[in-house]
KOLRO-175299 format. One line per 4 residues: number of its first residue (from 0); their letters; for each residue x, y, z of N, C-alpha, C. Coordinates in steps of 0.05 Angstrom, whole numbers. Last residue first. Layout:
N
NUM) a) X,Y,Z,X,Y,Z,X,Y,Z ~ ...
***
This chain:
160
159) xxxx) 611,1958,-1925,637,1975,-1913,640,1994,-1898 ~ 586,1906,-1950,582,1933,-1939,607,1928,-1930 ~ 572,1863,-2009,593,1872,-1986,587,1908,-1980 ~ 528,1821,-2038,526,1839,-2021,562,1842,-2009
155) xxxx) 552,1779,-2086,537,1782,-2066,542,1806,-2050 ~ 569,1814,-2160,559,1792,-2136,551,1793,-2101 ~ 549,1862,-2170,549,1838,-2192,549,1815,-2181 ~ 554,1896,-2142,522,1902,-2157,531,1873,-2169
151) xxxx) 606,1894,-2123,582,1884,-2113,557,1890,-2124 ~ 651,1875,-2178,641,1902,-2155,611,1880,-2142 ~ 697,1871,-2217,680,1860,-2204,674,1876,-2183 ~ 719,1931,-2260,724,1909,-2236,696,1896,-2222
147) xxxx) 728,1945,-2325,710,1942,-2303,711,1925,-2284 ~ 782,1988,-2344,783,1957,-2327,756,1962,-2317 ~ 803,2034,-2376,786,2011,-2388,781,1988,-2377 ~ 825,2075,-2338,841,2051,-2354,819,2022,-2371
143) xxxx) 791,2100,-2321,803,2111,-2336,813,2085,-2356 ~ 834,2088,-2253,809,2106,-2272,812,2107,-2299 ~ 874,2021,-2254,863,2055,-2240,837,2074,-2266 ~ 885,1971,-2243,885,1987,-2258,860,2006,-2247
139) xxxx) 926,1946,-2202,910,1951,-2205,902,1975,-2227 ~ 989,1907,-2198,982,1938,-2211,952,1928,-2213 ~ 1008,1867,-2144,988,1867,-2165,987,1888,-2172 ~ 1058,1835,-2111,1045,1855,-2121,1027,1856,-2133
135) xxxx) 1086,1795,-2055,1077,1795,-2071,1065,1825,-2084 ~ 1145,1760,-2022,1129,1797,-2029,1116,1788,-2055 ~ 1154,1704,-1985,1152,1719,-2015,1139,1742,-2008 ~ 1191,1671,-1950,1167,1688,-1947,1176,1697,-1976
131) xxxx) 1245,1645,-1936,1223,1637,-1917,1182,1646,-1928 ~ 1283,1671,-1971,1278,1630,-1959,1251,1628,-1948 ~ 1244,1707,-2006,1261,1700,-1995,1266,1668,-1986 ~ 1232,1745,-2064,1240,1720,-2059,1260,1713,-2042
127) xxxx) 1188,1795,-2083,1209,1789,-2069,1213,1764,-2060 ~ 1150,1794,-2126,1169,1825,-2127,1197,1808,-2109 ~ 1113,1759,-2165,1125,1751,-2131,1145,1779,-2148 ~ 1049,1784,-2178,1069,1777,-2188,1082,1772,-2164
123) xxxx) 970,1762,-2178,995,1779,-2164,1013,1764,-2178 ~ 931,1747,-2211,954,1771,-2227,975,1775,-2202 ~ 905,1702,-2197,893,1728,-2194,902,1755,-2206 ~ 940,1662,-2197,919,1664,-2216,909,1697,-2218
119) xxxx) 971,1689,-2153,989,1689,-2188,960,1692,-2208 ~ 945,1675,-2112,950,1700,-2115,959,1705,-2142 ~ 936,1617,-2119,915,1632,-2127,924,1667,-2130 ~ 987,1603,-2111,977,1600,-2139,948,1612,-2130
115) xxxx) 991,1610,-2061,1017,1624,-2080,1003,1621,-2103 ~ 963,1581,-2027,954,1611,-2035,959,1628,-2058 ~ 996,1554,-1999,989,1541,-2035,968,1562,-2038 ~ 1067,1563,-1973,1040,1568,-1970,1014,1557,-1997
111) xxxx) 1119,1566,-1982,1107,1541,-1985,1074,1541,-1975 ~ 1131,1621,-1966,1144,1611,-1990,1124,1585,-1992 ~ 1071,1658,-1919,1102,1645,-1928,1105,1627,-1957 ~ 1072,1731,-1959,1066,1699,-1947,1079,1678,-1952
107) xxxx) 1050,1796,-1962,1076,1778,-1959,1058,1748,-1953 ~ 1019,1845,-2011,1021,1822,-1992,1049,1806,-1986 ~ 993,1898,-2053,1019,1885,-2047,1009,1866,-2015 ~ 964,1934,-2092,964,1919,-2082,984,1899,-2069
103) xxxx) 956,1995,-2125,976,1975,-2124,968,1967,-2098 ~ 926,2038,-2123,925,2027,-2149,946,2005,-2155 ~ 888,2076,-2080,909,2056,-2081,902,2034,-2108 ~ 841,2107,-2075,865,2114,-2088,884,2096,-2092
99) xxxx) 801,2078,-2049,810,2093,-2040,841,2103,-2062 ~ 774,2043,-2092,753,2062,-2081,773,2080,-2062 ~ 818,2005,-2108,824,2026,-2113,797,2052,-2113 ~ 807,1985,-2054,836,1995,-2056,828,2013,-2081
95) xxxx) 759,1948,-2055,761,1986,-2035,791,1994,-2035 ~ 771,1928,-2107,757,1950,-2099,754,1969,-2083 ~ 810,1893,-2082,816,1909,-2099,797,1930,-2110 ~ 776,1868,-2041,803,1885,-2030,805,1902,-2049
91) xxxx) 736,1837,-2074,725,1865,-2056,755,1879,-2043 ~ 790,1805,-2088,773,1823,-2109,747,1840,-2097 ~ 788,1776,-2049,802,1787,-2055,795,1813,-2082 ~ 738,1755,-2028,755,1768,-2014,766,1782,-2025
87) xxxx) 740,1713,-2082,704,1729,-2073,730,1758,-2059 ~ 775,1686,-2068,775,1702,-2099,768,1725,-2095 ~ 763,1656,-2027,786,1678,-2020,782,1687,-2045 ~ 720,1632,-2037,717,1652,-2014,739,1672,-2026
83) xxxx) 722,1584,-2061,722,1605,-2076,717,1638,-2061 ~ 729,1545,-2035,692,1552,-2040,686,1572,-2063 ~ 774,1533,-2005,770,1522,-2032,739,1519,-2041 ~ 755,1540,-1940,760,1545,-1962,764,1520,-1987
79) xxxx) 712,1531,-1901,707,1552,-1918,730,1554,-1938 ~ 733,1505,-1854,710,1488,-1867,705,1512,-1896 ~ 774,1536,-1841,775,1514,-1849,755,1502,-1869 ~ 767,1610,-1852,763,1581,-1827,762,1553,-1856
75) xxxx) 824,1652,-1882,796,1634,-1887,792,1612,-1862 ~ 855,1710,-1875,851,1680,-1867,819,1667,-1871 ~ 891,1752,-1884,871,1742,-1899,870,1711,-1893 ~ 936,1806,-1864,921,1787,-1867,897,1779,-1878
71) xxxx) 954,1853,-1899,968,1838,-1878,960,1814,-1873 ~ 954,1883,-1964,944,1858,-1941,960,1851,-1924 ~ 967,1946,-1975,973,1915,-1969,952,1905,-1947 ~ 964,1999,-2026,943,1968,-1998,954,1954,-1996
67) xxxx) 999,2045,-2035,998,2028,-2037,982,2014,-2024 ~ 1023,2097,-2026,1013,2090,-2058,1008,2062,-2057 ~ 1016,2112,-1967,1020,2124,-1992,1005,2121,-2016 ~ 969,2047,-1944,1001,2058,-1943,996,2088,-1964
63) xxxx) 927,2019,-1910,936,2042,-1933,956,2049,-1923 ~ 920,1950,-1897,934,1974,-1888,935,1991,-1921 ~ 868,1897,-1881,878,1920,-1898,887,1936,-1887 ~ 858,1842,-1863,864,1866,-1851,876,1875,-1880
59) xxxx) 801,1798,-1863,817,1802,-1877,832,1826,-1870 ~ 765,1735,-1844,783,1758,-1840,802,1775,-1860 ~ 718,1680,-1840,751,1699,-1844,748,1722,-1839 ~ 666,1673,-1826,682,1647,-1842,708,1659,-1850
55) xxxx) 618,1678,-1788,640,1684,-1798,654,1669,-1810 ~ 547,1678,-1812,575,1657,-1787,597,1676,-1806 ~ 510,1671,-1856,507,1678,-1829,532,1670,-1812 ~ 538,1659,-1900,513,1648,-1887,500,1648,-1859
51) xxxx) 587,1696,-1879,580,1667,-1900,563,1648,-1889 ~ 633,1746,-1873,608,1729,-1870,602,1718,-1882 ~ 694,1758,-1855,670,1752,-1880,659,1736,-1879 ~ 710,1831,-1828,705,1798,-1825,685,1795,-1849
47) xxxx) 765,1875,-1832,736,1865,-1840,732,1835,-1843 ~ 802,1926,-1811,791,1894,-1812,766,1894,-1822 ~ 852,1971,-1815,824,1965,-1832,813,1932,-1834 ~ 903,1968,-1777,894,1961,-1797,864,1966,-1801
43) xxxx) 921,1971,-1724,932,1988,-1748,926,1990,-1774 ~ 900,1938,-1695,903,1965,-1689,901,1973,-1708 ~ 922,1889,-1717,912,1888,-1714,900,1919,-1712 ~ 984,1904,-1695,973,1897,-1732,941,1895,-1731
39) xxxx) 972,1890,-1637,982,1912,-1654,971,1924,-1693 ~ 957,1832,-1634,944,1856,-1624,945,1891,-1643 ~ 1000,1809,-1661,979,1808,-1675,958,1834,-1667 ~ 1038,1829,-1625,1039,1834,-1652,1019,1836,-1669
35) xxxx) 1021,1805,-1576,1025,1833,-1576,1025,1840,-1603 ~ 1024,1749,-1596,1002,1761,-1591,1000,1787,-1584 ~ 1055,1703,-1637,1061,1731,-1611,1043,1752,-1615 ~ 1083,1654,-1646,1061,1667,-1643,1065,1686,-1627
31) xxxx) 1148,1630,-1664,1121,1640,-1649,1112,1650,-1652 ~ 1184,1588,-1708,1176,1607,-1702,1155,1611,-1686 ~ 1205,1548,-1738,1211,1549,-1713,1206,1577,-1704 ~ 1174,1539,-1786,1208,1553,-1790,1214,1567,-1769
27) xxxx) 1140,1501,-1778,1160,1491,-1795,1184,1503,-1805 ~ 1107,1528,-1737,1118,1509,-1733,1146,1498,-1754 ~ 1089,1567,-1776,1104,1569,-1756,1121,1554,-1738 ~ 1064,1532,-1811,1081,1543,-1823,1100,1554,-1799
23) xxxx) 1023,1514,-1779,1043,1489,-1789,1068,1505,-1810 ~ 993,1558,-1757,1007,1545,-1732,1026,1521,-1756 ~ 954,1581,-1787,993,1598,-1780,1008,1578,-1770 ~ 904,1568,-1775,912,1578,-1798,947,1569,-1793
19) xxxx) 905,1582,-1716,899,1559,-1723,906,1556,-1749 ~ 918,1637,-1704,936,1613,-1703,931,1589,-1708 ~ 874,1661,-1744,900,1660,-1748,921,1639,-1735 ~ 828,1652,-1713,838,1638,-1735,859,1630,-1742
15) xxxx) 844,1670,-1664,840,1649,-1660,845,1631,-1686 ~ 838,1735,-1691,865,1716,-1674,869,1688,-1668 ~ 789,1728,-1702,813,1742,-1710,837,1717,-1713 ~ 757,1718,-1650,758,1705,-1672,782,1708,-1693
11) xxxx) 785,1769,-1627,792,1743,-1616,789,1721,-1634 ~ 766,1817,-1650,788,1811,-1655,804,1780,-1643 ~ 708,1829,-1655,725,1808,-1678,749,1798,-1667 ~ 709,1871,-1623,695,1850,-1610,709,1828,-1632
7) xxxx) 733,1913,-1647,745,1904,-1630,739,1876,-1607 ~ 698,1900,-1716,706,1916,-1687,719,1895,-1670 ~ 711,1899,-1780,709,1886,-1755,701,1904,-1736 ~ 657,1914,-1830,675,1919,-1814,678,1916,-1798
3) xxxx) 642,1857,-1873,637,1879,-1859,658,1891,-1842 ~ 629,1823,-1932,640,1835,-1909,639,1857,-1898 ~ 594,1780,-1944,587,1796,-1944,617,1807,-1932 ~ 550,1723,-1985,575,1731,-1974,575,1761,-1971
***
């Protein structure tokens, strides 16, 4: 497993995931897809696709905020999850978050999504509780703080 950084050639696979991913939650709070948005978010973010045995197998967009990373997105292809991908994913986020100063981690997703328990396993807390979508956080612990974080000398290759 590896990730790398998208380019603008990604961004269809991207996208393709995503509504394939999106489409039964969207569906279930009568909502659309809207591809100027994704385009956009897309822009604005730090992508990186994750490779898995050669083939793409997700996506993940990172935004630096101030004092903060959020995930915007993080989609796994079908045949790839419950592999333990998204852990793998998520814990290279919390490294180049806090390889860039960011020592808080934060995501939105919808309320009935089952992600919700891997983000908890992982330490995220829910900050915001709506009908539709939860805010999620994680304090990363920062320099200093006695945390050795999973890094890539310890598991498979990620370039950046």
């Amino acid at each position: 497993m590896r990730l790398v950084v998208a380019t603008e050639r990604d961004r269809s696979f991207a996208e393709g995931l995503a509504v394939r991913n999106m489409e039964p939650y969207y569906r279930e709070h009568g909502l659309q897809w809207d591809p100027d948005r994704f385009r956009d978010n897309w822009a604005g973010a730090t992508n990186y696709i994750l490779e898995c045995d050669g083939s793409q197998a997700g996506f993940v967009s990172l935004v630096l905020e101030e004092q903060w990373a959020y995930i915007r997105d993080l989609q796994l292809a079908p045949g790839h999850q419950g592999q333990g991908l998204g852990t793998w994913t998520l814990r290279q986020v919390e490294r180049l978050s806090r390889e860039r100063g960011r020592f808080r981690l934060r995501l939105r997703t919808f309320r009935s999504n089952p992600a919700i328990a891997l983000y908890e396993r992982l330490g995220f807390g829910i900050m915001v509780s709506g009908e539709v979508v939860v805010g999620m956080e994680k304090v990363l612990a920062g320099p200093g703080d006695g945390d050795t974080p999973a890094s890539c000398r310890r598991e498979p290759s990620c370039e950046h």
